[in-house]
C-alpha positions as CSV (number, residue, x, y, z in Angstrom):
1,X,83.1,126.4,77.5
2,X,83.9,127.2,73.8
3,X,85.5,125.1,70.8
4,X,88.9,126.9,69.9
5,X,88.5,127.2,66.6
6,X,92.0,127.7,65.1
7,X,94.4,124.4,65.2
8,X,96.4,124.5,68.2
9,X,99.9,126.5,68.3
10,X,103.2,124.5,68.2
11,X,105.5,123.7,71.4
12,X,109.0,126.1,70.5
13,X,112.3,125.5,72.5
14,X,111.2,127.6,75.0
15,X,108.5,124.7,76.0
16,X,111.2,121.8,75.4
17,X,113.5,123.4,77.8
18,X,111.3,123.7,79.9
19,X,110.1,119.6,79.7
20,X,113.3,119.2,80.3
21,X,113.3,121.1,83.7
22,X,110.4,119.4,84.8
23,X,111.8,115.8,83.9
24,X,114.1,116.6,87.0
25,X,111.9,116.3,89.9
26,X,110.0,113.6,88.2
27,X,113.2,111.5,87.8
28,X,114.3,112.3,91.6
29,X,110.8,111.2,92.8
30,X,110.6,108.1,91.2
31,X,113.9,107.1,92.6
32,X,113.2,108.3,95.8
33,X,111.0,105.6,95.8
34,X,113.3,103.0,95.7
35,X,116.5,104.9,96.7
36,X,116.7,103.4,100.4
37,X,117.1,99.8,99.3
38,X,120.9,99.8,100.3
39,X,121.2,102.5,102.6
40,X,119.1,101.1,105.2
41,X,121.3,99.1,106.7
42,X,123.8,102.0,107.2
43,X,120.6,103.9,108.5
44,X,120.3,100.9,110.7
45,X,123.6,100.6,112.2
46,X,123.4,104.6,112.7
47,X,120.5,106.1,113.5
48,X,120.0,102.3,115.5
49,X,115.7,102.5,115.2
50,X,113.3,99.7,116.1
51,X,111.9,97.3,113.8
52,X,108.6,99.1,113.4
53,X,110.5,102.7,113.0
54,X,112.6,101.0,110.3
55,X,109.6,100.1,108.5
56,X,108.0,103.1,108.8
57,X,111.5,104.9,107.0
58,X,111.3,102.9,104.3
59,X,107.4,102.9,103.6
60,X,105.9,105.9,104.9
61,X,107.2,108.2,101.8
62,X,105.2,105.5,99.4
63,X,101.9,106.2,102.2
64,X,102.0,109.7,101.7
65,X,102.5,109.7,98.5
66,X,99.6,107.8,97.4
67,X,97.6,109.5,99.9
68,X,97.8,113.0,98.5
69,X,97.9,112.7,94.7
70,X,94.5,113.7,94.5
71,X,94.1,116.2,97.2
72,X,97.5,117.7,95.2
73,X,96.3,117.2,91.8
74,X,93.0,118.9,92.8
75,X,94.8,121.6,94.2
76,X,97.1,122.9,91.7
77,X,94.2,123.0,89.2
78,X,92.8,125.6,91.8
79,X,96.4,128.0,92.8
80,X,98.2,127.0,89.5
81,X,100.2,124.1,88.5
82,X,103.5,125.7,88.4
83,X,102.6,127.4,92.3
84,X,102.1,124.1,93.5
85,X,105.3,122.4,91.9
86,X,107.3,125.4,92.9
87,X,106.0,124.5,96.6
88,X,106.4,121.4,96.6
89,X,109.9,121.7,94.9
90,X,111.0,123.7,98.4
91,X,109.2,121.0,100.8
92,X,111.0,118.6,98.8
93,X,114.6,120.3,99.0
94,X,114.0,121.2,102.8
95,X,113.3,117.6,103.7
96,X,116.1,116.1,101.7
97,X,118.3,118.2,103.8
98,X,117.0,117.5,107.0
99,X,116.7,113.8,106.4
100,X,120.4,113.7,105.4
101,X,121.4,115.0,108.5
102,X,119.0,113.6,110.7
103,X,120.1,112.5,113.9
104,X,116.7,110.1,115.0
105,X,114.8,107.5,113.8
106,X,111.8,110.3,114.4
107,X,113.4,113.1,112.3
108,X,114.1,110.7,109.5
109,X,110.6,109.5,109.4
110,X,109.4,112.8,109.7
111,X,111.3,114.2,106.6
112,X,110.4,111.4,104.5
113,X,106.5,111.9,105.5
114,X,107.5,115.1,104.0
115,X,109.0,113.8,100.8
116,X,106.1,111.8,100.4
117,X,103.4,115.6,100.3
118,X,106.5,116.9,98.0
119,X,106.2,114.2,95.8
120,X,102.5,114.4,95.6
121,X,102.5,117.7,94.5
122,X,105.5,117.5,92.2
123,X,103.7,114.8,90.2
124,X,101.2,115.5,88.9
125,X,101.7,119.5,88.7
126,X,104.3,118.0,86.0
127,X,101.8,115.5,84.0
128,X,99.2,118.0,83.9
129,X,102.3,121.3,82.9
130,X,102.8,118.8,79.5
131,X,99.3,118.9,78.9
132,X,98.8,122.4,79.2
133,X,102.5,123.6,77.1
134,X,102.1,120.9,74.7
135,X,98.6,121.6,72.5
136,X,99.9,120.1,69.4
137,X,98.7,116.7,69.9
138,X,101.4,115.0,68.1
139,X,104.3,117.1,70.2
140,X,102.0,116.4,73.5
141,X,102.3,112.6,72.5
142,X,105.9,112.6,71.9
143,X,106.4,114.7,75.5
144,X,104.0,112.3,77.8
145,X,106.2,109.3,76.0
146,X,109.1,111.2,77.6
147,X,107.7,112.0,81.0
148,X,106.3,108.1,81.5
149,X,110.0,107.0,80.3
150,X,111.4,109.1,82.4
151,X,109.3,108.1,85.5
152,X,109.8,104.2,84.8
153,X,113.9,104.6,84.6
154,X,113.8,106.7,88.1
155,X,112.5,103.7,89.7
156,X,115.2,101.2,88.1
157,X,117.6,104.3,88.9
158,X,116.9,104.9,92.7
159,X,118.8,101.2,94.1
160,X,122.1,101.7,91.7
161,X,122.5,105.4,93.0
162,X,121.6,104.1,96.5
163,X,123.8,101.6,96.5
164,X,127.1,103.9,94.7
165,X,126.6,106.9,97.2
166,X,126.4,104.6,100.2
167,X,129.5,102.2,99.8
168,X,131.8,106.2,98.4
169,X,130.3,108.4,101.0
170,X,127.4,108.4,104.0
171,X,123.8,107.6,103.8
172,X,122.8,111.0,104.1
173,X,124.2,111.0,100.3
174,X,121.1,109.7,99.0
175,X,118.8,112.2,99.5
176,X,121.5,115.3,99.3
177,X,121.4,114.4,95.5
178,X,117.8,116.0,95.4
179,X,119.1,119.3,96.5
180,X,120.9,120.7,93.6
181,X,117.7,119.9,90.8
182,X,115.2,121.4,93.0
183,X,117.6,124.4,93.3
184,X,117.6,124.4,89.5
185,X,113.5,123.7,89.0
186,X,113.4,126.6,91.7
187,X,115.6,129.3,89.6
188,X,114.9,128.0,86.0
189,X,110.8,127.5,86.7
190,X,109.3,130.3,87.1
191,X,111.1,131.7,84.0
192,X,110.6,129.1,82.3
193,X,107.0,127.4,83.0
194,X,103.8,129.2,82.2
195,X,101.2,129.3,85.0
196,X,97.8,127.4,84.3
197,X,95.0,127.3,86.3
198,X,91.1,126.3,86.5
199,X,89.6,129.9,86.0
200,X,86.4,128.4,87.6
201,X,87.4,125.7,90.2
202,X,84.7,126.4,92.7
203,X,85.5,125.9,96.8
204,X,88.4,123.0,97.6
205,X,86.3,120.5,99.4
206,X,87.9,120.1,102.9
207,X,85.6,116.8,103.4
208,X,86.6,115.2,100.4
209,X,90.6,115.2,101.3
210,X,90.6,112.9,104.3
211,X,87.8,110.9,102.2
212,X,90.3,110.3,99.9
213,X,93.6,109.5,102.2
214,X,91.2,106.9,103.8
215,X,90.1,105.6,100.9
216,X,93.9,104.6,99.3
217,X,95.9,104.2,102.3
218,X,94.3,100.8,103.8
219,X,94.0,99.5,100.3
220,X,97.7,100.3,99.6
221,X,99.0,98.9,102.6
222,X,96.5,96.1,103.3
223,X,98.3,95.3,99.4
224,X,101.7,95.3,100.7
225,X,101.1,93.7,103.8
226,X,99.4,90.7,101.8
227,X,102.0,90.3,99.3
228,X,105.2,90.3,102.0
229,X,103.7,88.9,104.8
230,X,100.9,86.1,103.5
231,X,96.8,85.9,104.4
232,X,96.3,87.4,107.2
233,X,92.4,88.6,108.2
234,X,94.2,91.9,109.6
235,X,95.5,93.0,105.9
236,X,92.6,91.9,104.5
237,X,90.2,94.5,106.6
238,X,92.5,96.9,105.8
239,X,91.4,96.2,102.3
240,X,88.3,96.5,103.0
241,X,87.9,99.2,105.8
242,X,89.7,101.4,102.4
243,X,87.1,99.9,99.8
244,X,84.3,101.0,102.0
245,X,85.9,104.5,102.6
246,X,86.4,104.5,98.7
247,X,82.6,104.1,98.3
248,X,82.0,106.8,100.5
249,X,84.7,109.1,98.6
250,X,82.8,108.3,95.0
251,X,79.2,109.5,96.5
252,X,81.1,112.5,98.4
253,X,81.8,113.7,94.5
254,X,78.8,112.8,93.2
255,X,76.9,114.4,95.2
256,X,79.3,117.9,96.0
257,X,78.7,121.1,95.1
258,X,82.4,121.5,93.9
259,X,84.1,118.0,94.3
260,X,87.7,117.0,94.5
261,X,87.5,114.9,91.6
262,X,84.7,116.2,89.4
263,X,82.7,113.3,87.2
264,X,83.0,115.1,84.6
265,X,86.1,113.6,83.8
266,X,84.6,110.4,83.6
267,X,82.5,111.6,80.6
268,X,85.0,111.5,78.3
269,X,84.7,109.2,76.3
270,X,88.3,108.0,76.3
271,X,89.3,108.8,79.6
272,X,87.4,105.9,82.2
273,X,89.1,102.9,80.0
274,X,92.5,104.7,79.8
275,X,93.0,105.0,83.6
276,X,92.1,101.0,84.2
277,X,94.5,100.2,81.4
278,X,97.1,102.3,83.4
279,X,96.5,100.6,86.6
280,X,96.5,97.1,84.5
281,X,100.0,98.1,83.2
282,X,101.4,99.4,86.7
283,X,100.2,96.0,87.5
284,X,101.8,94.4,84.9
285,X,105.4,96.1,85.3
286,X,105.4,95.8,89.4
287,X,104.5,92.1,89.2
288,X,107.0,91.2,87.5
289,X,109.8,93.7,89.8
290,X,108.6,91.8,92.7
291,X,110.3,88.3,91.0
292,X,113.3,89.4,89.1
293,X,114.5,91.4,91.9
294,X,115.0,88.7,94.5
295,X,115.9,86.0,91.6
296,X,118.8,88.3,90.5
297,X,119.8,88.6,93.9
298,X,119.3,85.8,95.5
299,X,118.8,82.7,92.9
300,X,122.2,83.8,91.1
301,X,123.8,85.1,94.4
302,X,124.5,88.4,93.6
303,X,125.3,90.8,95.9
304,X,123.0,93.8,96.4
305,X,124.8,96.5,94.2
306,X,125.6,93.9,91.7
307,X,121.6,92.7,91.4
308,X,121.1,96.3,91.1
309,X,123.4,96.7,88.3
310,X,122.2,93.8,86.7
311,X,118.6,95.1,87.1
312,X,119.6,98.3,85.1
313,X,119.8,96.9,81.9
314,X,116.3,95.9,80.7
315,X,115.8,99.4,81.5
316,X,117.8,101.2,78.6
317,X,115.6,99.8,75.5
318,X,113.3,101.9,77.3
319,X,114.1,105.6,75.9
320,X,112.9,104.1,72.5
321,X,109.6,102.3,73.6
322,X,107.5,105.3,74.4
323,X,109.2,107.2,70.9
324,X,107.8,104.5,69.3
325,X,104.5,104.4,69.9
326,X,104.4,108.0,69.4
327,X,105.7,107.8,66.2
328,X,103.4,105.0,65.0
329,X,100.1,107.1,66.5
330,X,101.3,109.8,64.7
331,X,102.1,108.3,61.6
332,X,98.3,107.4,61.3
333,X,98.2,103.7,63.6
334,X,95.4,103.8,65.6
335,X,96.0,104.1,69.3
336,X,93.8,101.3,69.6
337,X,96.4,99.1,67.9
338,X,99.7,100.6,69.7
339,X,98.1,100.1,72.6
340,X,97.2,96.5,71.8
341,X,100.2,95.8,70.8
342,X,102.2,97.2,74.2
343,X,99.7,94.5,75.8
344,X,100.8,91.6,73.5
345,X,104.5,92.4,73.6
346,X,104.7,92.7,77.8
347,X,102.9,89.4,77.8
348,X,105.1,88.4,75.5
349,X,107.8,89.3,77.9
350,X,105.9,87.5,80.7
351,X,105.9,84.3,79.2
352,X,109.5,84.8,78.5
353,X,110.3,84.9,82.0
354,X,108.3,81.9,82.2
355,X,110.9,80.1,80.7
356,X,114.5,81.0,83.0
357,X,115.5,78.4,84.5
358,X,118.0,78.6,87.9
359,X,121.0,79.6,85.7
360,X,119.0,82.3,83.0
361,X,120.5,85.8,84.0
362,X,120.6,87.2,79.9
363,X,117.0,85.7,79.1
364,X,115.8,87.0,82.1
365,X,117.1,90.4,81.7
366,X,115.9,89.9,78.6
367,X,112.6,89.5,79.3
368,X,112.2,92.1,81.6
369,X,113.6,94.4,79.0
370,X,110.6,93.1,76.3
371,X,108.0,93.8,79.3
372,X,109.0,96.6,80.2
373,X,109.0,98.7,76.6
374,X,105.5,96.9,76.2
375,X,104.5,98.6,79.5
376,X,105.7,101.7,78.6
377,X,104.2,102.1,75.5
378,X,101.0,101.2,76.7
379,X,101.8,103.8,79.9
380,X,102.5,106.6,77.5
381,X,99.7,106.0,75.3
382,X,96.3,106.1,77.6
383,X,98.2,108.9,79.6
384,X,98.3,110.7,76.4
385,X,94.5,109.8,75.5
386,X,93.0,110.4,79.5
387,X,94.5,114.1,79.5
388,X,93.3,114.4,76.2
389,X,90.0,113.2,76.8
390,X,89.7,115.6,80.0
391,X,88.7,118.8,80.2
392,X,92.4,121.1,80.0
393,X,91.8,122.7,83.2
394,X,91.2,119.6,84.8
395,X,94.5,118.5,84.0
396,X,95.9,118.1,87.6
397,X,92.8,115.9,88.9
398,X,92.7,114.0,85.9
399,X,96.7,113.6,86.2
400,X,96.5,112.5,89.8
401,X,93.6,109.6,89.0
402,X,96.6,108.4,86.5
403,X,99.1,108.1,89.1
404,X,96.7,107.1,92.1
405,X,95.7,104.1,89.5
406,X,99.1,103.1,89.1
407,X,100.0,103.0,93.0
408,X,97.2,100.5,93.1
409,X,98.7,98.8,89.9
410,X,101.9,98.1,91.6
411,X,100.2,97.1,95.0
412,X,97.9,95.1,93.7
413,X,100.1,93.1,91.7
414,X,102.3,92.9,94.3
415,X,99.7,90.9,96.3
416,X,98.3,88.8,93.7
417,X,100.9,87.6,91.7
418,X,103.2,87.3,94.6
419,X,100.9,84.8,96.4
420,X,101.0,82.9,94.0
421,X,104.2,82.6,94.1
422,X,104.2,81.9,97.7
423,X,101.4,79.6,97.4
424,X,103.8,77.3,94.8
425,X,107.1,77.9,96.4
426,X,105.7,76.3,99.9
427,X,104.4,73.6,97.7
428,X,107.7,72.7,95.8
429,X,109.7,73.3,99.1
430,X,110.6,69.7,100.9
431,X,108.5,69.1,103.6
432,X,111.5,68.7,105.8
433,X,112.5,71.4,105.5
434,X,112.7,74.1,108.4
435,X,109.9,76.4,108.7
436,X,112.1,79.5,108.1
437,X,113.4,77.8,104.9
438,X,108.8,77.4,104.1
439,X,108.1,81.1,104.7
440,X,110.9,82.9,101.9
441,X,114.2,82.3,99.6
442,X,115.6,84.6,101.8
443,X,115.2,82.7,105.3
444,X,115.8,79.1,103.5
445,X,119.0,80.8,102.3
446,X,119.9,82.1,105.7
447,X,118.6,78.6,107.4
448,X,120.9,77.0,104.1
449,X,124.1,78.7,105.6
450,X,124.2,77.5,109.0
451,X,123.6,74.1,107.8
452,X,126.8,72.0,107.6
453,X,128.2,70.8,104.3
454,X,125.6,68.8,101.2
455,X,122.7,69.8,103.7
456,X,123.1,73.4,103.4
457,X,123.8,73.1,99.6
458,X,120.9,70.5,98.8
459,X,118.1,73.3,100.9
460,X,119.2,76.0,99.0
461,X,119.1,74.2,95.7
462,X,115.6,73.4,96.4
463,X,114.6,76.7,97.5
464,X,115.9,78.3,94.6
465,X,114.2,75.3,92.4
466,X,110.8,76.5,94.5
467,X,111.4,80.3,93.7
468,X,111.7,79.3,90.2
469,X,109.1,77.5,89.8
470,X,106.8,80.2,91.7
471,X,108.1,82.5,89.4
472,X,107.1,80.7,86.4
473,X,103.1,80.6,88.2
474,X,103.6,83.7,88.6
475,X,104.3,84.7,84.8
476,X,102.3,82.7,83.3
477,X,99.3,84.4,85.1
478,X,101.0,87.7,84.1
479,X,100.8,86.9,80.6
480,X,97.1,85.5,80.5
481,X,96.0,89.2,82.0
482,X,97.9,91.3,79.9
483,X,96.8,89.5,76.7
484,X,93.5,89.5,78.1
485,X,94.3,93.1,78.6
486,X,95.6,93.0,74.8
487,X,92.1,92.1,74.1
488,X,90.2,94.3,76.3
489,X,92.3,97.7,75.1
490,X,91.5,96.4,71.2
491,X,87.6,96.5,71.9
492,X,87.6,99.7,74.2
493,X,89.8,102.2,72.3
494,X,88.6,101.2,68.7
495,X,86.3,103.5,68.8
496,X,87.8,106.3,70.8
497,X,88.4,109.8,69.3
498,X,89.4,112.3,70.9
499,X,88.3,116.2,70.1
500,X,91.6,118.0,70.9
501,X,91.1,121.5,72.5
502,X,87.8,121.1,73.3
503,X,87.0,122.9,76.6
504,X,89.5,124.1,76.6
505,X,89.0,127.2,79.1
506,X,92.5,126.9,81.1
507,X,94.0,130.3,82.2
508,X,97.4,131.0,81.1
509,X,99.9,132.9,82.3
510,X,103.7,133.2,81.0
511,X,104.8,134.6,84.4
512,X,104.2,135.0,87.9
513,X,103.5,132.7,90.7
């Protein structure tokens, strides 16, 4: 690998055109991954599945997804970044189409498996196409800012289009949206996007891909068992069945001639403390999703389209956070200190929430709106610095360690913070009440309205006091690990430079697929 020696060439129109192609099936995949929340009970009273083939609907895209972001992001550093996108741009179109027509509980599950391998390709093909258009570093900055804003608004995005397409038209709606700007990243894309590849990726290790699916699935859904259902030793094996396939997965690439995920990566300097403070971040803005959701909903006694309206707003201050702290790196801050400071503003946020009462709807919106444009700063920042620090034409791998770290972000925060707040709501809760009204809100609201009169009213007063209080937990904790996070990013980074275009041995190509 050589030094280029000549300061890296400028991103023209031509390249922010093209960012703005690719920020379409980035949007769409994020919100596909909330995008169900009110159009399963339609799918419900239609398609009429079983318990466990509704849960498999609405989770198996997240599975997949996980699953495959390193197999995929290995892989498109291997055939090309803009092959891979382009393929998984048709996978994705082809199963929005047949889910939106399907007539089972099996054929919807089916396509969304198949959402789930389109969305692992899709993502990180368009992390690591930023990294290799944009060389300037201070235009690649201001572009990752843009691509992690992007991602975070898709999320907030996918329950308020849900929710519009299902009560106008059909709940096949939802995922016929799709069709139309994969059409469009399938015309415009290969015009548009240059191809990039490893030049030297050496053989795609077969062993190391189920390795890897066995290593995140169990973790991931041990997670999400935890944090909805309680302690239970089941979940918990899963947790630990995936940590000891995850061991097994590290000395696979250790060891491999040509590993999935080479360790060279890891010898960046910048790039092993970048990808924990992205998981600590994901944990961060999914911990706090997991509270204000069900308080808007069902503390203030919204309905569902109204929560999600409501839920929308924090996320509009959020177009400015990542430009921010792109600005400020490039105006000579040190990262060290942006990122520091994303930290101390989202625990700012935290501590915020700490504070709503039963009756807060602005301050809490308003809190959420503080923690999330910390988040995203900090999100935009160490994506910026790990693809910097990593070699450019691992881009993909080093892309899909990003995204794998924040699926365990969100999952683990999920599980941790919410039992916490289990642990103090089934405190607060009065003893006499039902054992329905112990377990959730949501079943000591449902007990709450079949109870006649003052009975009713005083169990759901006190389950919403119990929420509240959980909630509070719940933040506070939040706030104590992302200033400790704060902390930990100040000491890490201070020292961190990065040596742009070095190794830089990508192939390029302006055409062809």
């Amino acid at each position: 690998m050589t030094t280029n020696p000549h300061p890296p060439a400028r991103a023209g129109r031509r390249e922010w055109t093209a960012l703005g192609v690719l920020m379409l099936p980035l949007l769409l995949v994020s919100m596909d991954v909330s995008v169900l929340y009110f159009a399963i009970p339609a799918i419900s009273a239609d398609l009429e599945p079983s318990a466990t083939q509704q849960l498999w609907i609405f989770d198996i895209y997240g599975f997949v997804l996980a699953g495959l972001l390193m197999t995929m992001g290995s892989l498109g550093d291997r055939i090309g970044r803009r092959r891979l996108l382009l393929l998984g741009a048709a996978a994705f179109g082809t199963a929005s189409l047949v889910a939106a027509y399907a007539t089972s509980a099996e054929t919807l599950i089916a396509a969304r498996a198949v959402l789930g391998i389109g969305g692992a390709t899709l993502m990180p093909s368009t992390m690591a196409l930023v990294r290799t258009m944009f060389t300037d570093p201070a235009q690649r900055t201001k572009a990752i800012g843009v691509w992690s804003g992007v991602m975070t608004a898709g999320i907030a995005l996918g329950s308020v289009m849900s929710g519009v397409l299902v009560e106008h038209f059909w709940w096949g709606s939802v995922f016929l949206v799709n069709l139309p700007a994969m059409l469009l990243l399938l015309l415009l894309g290969p015009v548009l996007l240059p191809e990039s590849r490893n030049p030297h990726p050496g053989r795609f290790d077969l062993l190391s891909v189920p390795l890897s699916m066995a290593a995140v699935l169990p973790v991931i859904y041990g997670l999400k068992e935890l944090a909805s259902e309680g302690w239970d030793v089941r979940y918990a094996m899963s947790v630990t069945v995936g940590l000891l396939f995850a061991a097994l997965f590290v000395h696979r690439q250790r060891t491999a001639a040509s590993p999935l995920i080479s360790p060279e990566l890891f010898r960046g300097r910048g790039f092993s403390p970048a990808v924990v403070l992205n998981l600590v971040a994901a944990f961060g803005m999914m911990g706090s999703a997991y509270f204000t959701t069900q308080y808007i909903q069902s503390v203030l006694d919204n309905s569902p389209l109204e929560a999600a309206l409501w839920s929308l707003l924090p996320s509009v201050p959020i177009g400015l956070a990542a430009p921010v702290g792109a600005h400020l790196v490039q105006r000579g801050v040190p990262r060290a200190h942006v990122v520091c400071g994303g930290f101390a503003v989202s625990a700012c946020g935290y501590v915020m929430l700490a504070l709503a009462g039963t009756d807060s709807l602005w301050l809490l919106l308003a809190a959420c709106a503080v923690l999330a444009c910390g988040i995203v700063t900090v999100m935009s920042q160490v994506a910026d610095l790990a693809l910097s620090s990593a070699p450019v034409e691992k881009a993909g791998a080093a892309s899909s360690l990003l995204e794998t770290g924040t699926e365990f972000g969100g999952a683990l925060s999920m599980a941790f913070l919410g039992s916490i707040g289990t642990a103090v709501y089934r405190h607060e809760i009065p003893d006499a009440a039902p054992a329905a009204a112990r377990e959730t809100l949501g079943g000591a609201l449902a007990v709450a309205d079949r109870l006649p009169g003052r009975a009713g009213d005083a169990l759901a007063t006190a389950a919403r006091e119990a929420f509240t209080s959980g909630m509070h937990a719940a933040a506070v904790t939040g706030a104590v690990l992302l200033a400790g996070a704060a902390a930990a990013a100040a000491l890490t980074l201070r020292r961190v430079r990065v040596r742009e275009n070095a190794g830089q041995a990508d192939e390029l190509s302006p055409s062809g697929v």
